[in-house]
DRENDREN-387678 format. One record per residue (C-alpha): residue in one letter; residue number from 1; y, x, z. Coordinates in steps of 0.05 Angstrom, whole numbers, plus 5000, padded with zeros to 4 digits. Example, Ala and Ser with C-alpha at 12.3 -4.5 7.8 and 13.67 -1.06 7.14 Angstrom:
residues 2
aa:A | i:1 | yy:4910 | xx:5246 | zz:5156
aa:S | i:2 | yy:4979 | xx:5273 | zz:5143
end
This chain:
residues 288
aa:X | i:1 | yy:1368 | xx:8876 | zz:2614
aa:X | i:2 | yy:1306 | xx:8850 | zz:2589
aa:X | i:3 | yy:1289 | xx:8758 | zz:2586
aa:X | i:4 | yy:1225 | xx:8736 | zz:2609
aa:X | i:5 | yy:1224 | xx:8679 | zz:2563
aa:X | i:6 | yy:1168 | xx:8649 | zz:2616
aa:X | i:7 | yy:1218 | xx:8649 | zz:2669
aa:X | i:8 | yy:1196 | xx:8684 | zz:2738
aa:X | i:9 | yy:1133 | xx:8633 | zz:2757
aa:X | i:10 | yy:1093 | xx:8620 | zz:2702
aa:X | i:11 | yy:1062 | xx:8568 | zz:2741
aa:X | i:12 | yy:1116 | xx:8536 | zz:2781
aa:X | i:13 | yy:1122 | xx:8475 | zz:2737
aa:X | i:14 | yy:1048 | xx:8452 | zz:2757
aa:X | i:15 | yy:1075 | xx:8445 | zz:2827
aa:X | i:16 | yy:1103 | xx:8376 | zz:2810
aa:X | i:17 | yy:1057 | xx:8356 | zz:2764
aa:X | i:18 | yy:1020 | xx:8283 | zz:2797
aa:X | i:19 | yy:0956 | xx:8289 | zz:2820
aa:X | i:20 | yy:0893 | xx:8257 | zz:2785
aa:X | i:21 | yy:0886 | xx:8182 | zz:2813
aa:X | i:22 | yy:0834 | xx:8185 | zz:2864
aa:X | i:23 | yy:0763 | xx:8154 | zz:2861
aa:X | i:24 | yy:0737 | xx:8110 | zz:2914
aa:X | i:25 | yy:0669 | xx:8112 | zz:2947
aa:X | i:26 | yy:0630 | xx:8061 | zz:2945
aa:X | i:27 | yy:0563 | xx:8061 | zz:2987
aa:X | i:28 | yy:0500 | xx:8047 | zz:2950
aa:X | i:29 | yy:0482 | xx:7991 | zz:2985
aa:X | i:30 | yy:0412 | xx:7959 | zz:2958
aa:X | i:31 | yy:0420 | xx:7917 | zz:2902
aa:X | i:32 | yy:0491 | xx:7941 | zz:2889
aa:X | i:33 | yy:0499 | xx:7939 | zz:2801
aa:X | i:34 | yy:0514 | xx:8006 | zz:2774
aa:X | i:35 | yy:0521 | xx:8042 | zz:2712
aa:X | i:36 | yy:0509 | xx:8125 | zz:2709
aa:X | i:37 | yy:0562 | xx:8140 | zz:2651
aa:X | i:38 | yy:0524 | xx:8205 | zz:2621
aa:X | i:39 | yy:0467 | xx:8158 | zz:2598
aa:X | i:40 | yy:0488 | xx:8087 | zz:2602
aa:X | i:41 | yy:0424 | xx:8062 | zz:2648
aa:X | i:42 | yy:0450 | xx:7999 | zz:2683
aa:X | i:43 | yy:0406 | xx:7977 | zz:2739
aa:X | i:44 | yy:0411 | xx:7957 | zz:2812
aa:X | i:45 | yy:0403 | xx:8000 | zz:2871
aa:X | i:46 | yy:0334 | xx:8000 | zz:2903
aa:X | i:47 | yy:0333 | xx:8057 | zz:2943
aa:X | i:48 | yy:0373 | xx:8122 | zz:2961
aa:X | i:49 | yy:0330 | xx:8188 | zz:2985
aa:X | i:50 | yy:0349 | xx:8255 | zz:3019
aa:X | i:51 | yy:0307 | xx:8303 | zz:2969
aa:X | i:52 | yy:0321 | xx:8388 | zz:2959
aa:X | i:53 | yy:0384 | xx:8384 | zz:2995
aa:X | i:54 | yy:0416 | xx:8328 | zz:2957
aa:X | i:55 | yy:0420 | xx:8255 | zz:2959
aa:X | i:56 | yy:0380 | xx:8208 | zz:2901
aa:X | i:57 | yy:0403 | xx:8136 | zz:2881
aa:X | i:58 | yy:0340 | xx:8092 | zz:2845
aa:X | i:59 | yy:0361 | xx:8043 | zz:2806
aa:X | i:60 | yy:0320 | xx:7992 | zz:2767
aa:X | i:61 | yy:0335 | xx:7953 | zz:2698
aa:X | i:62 | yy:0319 | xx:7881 | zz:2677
aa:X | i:63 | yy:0257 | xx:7906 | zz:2651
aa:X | i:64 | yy:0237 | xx:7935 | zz:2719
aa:X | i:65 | yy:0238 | xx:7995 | zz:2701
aa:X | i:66 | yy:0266 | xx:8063 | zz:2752
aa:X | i:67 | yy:0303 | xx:8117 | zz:2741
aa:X | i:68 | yy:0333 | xx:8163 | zz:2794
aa:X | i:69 | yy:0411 | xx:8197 | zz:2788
aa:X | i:70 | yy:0443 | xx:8251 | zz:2836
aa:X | i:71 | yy:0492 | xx:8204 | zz:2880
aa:X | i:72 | yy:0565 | xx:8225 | zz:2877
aa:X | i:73 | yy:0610 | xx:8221 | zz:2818
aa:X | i:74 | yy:0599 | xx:8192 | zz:2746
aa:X | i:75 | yy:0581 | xx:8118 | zz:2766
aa:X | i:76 | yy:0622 | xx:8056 | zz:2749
aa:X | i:77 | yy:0617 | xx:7985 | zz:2785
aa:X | i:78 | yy:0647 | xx:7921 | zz:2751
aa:X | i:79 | yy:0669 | xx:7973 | zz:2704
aa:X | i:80 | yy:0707 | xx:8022 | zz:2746
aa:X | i:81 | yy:0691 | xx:8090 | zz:2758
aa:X | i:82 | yy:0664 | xx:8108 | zz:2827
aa:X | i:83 | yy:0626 | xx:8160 | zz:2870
aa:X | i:84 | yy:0580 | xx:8137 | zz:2900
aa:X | i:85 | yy:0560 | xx:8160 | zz:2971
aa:X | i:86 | yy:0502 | xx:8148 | zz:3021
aa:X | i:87 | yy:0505 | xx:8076 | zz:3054
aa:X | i:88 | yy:0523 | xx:8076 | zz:3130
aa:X | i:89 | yy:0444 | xx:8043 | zz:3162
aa:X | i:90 | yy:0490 | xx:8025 | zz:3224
aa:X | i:91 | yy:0531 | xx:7982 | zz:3179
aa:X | i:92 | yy:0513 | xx:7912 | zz:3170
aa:X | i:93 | yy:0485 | xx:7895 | zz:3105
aa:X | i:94 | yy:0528 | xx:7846 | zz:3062
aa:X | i:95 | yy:0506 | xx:7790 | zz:3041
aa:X | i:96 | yy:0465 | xx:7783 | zz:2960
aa:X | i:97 | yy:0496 | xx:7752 | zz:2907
aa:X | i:98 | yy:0477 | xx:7716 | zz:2853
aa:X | i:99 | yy:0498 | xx:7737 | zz:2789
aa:X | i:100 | yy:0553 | xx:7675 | zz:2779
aa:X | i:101 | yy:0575 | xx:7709 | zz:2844
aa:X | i:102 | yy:0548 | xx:7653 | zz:2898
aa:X | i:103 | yy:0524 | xx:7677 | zz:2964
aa:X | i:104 | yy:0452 | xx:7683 | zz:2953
aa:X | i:105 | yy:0411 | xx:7641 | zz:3009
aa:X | i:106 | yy:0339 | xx:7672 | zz:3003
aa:X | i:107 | yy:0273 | xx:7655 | zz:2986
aa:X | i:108 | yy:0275 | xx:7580 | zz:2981
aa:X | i:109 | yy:0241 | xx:7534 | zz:2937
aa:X | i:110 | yy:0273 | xx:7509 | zz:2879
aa:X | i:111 | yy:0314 | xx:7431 | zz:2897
aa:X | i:112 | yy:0277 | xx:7375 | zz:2857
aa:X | i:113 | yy:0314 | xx:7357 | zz:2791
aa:X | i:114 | yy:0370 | xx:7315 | zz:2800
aa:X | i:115 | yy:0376 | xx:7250 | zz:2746
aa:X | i:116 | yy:0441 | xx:7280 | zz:2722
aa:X | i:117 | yy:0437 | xx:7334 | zz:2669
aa:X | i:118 | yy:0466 | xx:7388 | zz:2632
aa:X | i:119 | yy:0473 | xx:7394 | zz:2558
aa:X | i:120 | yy:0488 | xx:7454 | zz:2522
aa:X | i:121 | yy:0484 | xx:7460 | zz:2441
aa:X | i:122 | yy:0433 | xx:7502 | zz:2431
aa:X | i:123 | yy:0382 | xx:7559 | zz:2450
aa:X | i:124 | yy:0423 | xx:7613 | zz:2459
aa:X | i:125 | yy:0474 | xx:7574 | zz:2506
aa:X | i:126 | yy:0413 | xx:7562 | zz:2553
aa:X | i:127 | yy:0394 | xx:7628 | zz:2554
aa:X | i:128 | yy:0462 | xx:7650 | zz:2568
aa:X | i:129 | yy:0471 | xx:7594 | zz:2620
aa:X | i:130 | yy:0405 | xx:7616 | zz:2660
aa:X | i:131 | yy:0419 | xx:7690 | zz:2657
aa:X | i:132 | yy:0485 | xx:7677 | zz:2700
aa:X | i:133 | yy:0470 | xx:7607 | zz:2738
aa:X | i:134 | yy:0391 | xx:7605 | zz:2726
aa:X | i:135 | yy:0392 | xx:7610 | zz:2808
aa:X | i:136 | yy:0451 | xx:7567 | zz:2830
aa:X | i:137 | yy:0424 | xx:7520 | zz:2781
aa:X | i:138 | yy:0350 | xx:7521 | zz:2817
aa:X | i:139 | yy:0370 | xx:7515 | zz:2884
aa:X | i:140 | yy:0417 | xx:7445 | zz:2860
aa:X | i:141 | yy:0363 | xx:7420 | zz:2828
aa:X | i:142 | yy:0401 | xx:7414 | zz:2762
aa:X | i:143 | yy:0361 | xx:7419 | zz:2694
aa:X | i:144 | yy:0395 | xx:7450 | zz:2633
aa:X | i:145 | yy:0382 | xx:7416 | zz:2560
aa:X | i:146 | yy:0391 | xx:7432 | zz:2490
aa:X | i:147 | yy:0431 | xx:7389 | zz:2438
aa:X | i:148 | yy:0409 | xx:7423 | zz:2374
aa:X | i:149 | yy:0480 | xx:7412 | zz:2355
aa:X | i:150 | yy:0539 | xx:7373 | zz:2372
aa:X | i:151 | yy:0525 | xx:7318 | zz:2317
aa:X | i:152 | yy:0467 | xx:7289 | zz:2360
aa:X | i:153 | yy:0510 | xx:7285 | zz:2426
aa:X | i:154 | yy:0516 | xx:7201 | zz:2409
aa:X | i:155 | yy:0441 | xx:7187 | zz:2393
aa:X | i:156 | yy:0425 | xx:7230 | zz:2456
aa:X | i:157 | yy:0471 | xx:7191 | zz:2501
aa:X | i:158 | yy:0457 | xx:7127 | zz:2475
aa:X | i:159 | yy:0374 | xx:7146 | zz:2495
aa:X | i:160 | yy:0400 | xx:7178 | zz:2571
aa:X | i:161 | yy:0442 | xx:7119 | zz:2590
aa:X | i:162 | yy:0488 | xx:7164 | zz:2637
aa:X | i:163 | yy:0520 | xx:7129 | zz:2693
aa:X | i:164 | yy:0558 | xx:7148 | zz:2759
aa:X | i:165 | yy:0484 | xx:7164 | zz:2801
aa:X | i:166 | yy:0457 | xx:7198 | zz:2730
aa:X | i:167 | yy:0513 | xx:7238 | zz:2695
aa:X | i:168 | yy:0514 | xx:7286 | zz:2638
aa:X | i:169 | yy:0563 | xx:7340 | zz:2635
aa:X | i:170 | yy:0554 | xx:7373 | zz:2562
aa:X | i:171 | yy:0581 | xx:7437 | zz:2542
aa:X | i:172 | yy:0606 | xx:7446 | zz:2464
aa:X | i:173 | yy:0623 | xx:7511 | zz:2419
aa:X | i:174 | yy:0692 | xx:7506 | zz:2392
aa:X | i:175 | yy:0725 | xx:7450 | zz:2422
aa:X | i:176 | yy:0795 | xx:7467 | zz:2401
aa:X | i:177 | yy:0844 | xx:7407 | zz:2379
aa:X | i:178 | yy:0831 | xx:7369 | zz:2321
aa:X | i:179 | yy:0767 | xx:7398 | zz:2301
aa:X | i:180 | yy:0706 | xx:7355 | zz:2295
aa:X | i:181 | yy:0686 | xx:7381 | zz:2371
aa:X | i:182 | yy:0743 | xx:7346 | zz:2389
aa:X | i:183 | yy:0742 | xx:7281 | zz:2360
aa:X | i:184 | yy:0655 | xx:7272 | zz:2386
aa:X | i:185 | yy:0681 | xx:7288 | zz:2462
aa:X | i:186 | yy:0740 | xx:7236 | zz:2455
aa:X | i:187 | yy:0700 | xx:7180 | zz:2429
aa:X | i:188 | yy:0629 | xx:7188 | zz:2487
aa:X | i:189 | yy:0684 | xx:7200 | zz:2537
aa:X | i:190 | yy:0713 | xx:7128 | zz:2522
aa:X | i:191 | yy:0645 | xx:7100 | zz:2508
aa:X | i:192 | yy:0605 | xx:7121 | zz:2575
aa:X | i:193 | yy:0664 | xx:7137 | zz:2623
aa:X | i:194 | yy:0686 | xx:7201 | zz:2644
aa:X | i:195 | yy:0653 | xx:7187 | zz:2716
aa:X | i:196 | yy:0585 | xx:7184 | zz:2670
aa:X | i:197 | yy:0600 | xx:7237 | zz:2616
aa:X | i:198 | yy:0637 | xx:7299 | zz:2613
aa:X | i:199 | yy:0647 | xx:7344 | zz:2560
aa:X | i:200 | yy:0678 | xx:7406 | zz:2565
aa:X | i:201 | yy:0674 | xx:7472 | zz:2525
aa:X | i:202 | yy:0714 | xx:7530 | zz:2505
aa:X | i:203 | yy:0748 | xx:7559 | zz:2437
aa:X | i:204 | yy:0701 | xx:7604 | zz:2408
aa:X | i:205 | yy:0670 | xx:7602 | zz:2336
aa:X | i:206 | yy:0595 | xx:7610 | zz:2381
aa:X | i:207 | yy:0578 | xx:7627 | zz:2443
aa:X | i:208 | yy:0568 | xx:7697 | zz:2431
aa:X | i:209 | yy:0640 | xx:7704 | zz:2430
aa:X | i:210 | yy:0645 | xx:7692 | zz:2510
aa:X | i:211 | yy:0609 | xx:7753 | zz:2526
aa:X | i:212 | yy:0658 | xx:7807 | zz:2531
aa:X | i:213 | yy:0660 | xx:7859 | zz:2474
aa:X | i:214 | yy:0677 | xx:7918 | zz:2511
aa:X | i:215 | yy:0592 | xx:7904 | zz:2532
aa:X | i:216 | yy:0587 | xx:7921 | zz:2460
aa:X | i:217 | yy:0633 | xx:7981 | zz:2450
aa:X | i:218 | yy:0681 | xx:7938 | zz:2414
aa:X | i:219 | yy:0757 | xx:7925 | zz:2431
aa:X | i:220 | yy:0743 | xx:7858 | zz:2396
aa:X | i:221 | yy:0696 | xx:7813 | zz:2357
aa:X | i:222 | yy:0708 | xx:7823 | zz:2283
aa:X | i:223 | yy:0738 | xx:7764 | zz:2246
aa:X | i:224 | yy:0694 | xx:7731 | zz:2195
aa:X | i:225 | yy:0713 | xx:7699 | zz:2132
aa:X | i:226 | yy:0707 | xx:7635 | zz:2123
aa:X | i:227 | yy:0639 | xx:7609 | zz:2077
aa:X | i:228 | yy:0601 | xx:7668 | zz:2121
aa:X | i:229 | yy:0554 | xx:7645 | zz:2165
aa:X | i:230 | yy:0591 | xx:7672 | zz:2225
aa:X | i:231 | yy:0524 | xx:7704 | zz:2273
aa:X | i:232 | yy:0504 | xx:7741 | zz:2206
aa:X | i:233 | yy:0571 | xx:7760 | zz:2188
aa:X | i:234 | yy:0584 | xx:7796 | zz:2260
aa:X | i:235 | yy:0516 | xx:7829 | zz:2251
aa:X | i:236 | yy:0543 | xx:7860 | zz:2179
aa:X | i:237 | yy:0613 | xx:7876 | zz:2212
aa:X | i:238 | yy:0567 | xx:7909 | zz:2268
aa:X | i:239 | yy:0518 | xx:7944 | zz:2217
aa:X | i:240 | yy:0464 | xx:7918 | zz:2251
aa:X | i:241 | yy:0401 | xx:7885 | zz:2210
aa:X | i:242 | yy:0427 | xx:7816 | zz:2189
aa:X | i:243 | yy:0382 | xx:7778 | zz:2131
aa:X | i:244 | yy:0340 | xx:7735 | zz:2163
aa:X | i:245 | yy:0329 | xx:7690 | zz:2225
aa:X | i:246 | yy:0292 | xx:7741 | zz:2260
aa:X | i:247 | yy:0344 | xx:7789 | zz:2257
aa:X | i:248 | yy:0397 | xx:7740 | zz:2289
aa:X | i:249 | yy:0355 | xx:7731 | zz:2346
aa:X | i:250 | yy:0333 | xx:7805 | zz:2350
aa:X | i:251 | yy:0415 | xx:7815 | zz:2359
aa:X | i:252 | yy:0418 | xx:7755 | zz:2408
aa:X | i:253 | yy:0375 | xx:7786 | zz:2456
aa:X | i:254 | yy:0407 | xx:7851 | zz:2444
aa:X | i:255 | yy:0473 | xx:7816 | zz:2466
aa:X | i:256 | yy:0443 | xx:7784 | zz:2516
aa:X | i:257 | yy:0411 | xx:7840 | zz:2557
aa:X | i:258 | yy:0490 | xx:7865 | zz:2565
aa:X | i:259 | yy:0496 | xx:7809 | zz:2612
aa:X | i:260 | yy:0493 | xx:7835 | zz:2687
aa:X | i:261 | yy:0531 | xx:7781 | zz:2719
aa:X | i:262 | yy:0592 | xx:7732 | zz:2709
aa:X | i:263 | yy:0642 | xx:7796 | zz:2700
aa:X | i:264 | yy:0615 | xx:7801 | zz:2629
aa:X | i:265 | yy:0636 | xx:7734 | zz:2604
aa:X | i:266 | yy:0700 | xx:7714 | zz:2581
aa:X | i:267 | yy:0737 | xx:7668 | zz:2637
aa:X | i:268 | yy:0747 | xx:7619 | zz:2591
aa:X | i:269 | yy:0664 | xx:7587 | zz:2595
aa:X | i:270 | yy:0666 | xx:7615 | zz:2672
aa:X | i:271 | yy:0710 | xx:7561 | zz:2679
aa:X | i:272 | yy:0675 | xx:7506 | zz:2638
aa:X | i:273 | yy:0603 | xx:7519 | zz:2664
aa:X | i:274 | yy:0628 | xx:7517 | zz:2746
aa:X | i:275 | yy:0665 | xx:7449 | zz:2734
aa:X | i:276 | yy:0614 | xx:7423 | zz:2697
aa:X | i:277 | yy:0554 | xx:7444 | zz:2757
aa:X | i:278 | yy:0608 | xx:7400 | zz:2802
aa:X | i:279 | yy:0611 | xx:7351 | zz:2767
aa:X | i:280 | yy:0536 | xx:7334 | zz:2759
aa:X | i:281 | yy:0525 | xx:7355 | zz:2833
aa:X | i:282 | yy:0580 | xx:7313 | zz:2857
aa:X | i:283 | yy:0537 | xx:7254 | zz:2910
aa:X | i:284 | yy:0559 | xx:7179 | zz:2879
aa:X | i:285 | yy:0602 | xx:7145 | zz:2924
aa:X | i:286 | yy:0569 | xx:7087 | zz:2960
aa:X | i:287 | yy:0579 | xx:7013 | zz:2925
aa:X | i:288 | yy:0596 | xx:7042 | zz:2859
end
């Protein structure tokens, strides 16, 4: 009598074994965002073509520039792998969005500029601001401005003269409890009002810090020392050029051109950024 130490089917245990999760299809509707894995090219979907048999997706950057992938597997959407697949022509076309999300309304011409204003700290908090909002912000008519820094929020305020019909809603770097962020926003809140002024901000060091890090390859944005200069400290931890001024913004613009839409910032400025749009777009209530 001889053992088959495999047992009778060497196979038999596979029978059981759970199958792969499945991938869904998702039709490459124009201007759908998508990322081909193999390469990393992010771009929107401008066309789709019947060529040698198969079907071609286009999609095009930022810069405007094309590049054409096989459709099918090896695509991810808001950072989920899909396949993609022919879209139906019957099938009514959903409506564009905006990259905070908002139903996009069309060609229109941008509102006039309302007398109440947004303030952000400095120039890379605008940029960020317009990349994601640039056309919600348009069509309300609302016009983003730079503080240079926190410090000048008083002398600013103190030249606007905010009121109910011409409010400010500012947006500050670190405003955690007890730090000097902290202490600025209490004192213009109880100065101007907070139906005139609203400050509002969220925890990070700067606001490179509320664009995801997995945009990056990174699990997590390093910690720096104190005494670093933070930006030049993450460039270091990064190993990416780092001694001057240049370099910083160099990086910034790397960062920046990560950004496809709100799903790559952190929910923590999502938040700050909508209620501060409301509350300079909110109409002043009549005898006030």
């Amino acid at each position: 009598m001889t053992w088959d130490r495999y047992g009778q089917d060497v196979l038999g245990q596979r029978k059981n074994t759970p199958s792969a999760p499945q991938v869904p299809q998702v039709p490459a509707a124009h201007d759908l965002v998508v990322e081909e894995v193999t390469t990393g090219w992010v771009g929107a979907v401008v066309g789709v073509e019947k060529s040698g048999g198969m079907h071609i997706v286009t999609l095009e950057d930022r810069q405007g520039r094309t590049r054409s992938f096989r459709l099918g597997p090896g695509f991810w959407v808001d950072g989920r792998p899909v396949t993609l697949v022919p879209p139906q022509t019957s099938a009514r076309r959903p409506p564009q969005r905006t990259a905070s999300g908002s139903t996009m309304l069309g060609a229109q011409r941008a509102r006039v500029a309302r007398p109440s204003r947004i303030w952000v700290e400095g120039r890379h908090d605008a940029e960020l601001v317009e990349r994601v909002w640039g056309a919600d912000l348009r069509h309300e008519g609302i016009v983003v401005e730079m503080l240079d820094g926190v410090d000048h929020l008083h002398d600013r305020l103190n030249e606007f003269s905010p009121t109910t019909d011409s409010r400010v809603g500012v947006l500050v770097d670190h405003l955690v409890p007890r730090s000097k962020e902290s202490r600025i926003a209490e004192s213009v809140t109880q100065e101007w009002g907070q139906d005139a002024v609203l400050v509002l901000g969220h925890p990070y060091v700067d606001v490179w810090q509320a664009v995801r890090p997995q945009r990056l390859g990174l699990e997590a944005w390093p910690v720096i020392e104190r005494g670093v200069e933070w930006k030049r400290g993450i460039l270091a931890e990064l190993g990416w050029p780092h001694n001057s001024q240049a370099d910083v913004a160099a990086a910034w613009q790397r960062i920046l051109g990560t950004v496809r839409s709100y799903t790559d910032l952190e929910p923590s400025l999502l938040g700050r950024v909508e209620e501060l749009i409301d509350f300079v777009t909110v109409e002043p209530l009549e005898g006030r």
